[in-house]
Structures are given as C-alpha cells and as structure tokens.
NUBA-653289 format. One line per 3 residues: their letters; for each residue x, y, z of C-alpha. Coordinates in nm, 3 decimals, m for minus. Example, Ala and Ser with C-alpha at 12.3 -4.5 7.8 and 13.67 -1.06 7.14 Angstrom:
<nodes>
AS) 1.230:m0.450:0.780  1.367:m0.106:0.714
</nodes>
This chain:
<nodes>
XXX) 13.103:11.097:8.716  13.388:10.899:8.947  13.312:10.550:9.130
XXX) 13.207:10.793:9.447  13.011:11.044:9.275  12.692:11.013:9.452
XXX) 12.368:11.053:9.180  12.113:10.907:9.381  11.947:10.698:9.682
XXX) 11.862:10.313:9.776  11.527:10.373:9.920  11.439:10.051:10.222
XXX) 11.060:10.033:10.212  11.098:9.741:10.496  10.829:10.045:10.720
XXX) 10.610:9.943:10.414  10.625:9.565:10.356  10.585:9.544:10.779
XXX) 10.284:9.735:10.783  10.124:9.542:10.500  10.179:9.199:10.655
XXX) 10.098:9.327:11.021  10.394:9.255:11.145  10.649:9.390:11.390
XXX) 11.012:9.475:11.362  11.070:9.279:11.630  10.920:8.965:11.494
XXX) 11.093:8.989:11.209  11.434:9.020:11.367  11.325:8.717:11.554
XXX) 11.262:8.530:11.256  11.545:8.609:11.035  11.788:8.579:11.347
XXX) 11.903:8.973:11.284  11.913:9.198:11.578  11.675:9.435:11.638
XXX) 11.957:9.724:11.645  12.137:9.577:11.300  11.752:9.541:11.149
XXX) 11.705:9.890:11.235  12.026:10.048:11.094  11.853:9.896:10.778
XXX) 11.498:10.037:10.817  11.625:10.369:10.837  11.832:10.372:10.529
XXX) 12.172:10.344:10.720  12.321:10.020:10.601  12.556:10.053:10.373
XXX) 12.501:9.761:10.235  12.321:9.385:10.282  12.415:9.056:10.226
XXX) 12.237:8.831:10.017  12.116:8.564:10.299  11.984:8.828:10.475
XXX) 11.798:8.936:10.197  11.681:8.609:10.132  11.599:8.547:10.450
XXX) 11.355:8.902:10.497  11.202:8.866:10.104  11.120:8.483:10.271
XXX) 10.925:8.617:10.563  10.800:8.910:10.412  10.719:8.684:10.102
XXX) 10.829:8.906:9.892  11.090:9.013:9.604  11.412:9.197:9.666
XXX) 11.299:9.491:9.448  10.928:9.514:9.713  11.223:9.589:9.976
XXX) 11.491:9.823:9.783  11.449:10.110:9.533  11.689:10.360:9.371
XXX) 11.540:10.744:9.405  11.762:10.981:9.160  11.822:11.319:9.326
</nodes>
C-alpha cells in the first residue's frame, strides 16, 4: 500500500461532543475564534487536516481529549 492508498476514515464526532455539553456550533466558533464556515468544513468530515492550536483550543472548550473529537473507521 503507497503513501496515497486510502485504507480508511478520520471520523469528527464534534455533532457528538456539542450535543453532550449543550452547546451550539456557533458558540463554539465564537469561543475558539474559528469561523462558523471553517468550523463547519470540520464537522462534516471535510478538513483535510487541523492544526494543533485549534485542536487545543476546541478539546479546551469542549473539555475534552483529542481522541473524544477524532477517530479512525477502517473501510
């Protein structure tokens, strides 16, 4: 299997983590100073990828661990 071989999925369960802790999209975007389009892109499993401060700065609102937000489905 190459570099681009693709084997499986990074799952976002941000839908999850929001509804757990009652709270919008929109607040979050206002507290982590995202946008609510660029937050979005990531909710819906579109980003190809994420820095690490903003990472930081959901798993610090969220309270939360980086693994609570991401997971790897195999197809």
């Amino acid at each position: 299997m190459g570099a681009d071989s693709e084997g499986g999925n990074i799952v976002v369960k941000l839908d999850d983590l929001l509804y757990a802790r009652r709270m919008t999209l929109t607040e979050l975007a206002e507290r982590v100073g995202l946008t609510l389009a660029n937050l979005s892109i990531l909710k819906t499993g579109k980003a190809k990828a994420i820095r690490f401060s903003t990472l930081e700065a959901i798993c610090r609102e969220l309270e939360c661990q980086p693994g609570d937000l991401l997971g790897y489905e195999a197809e």
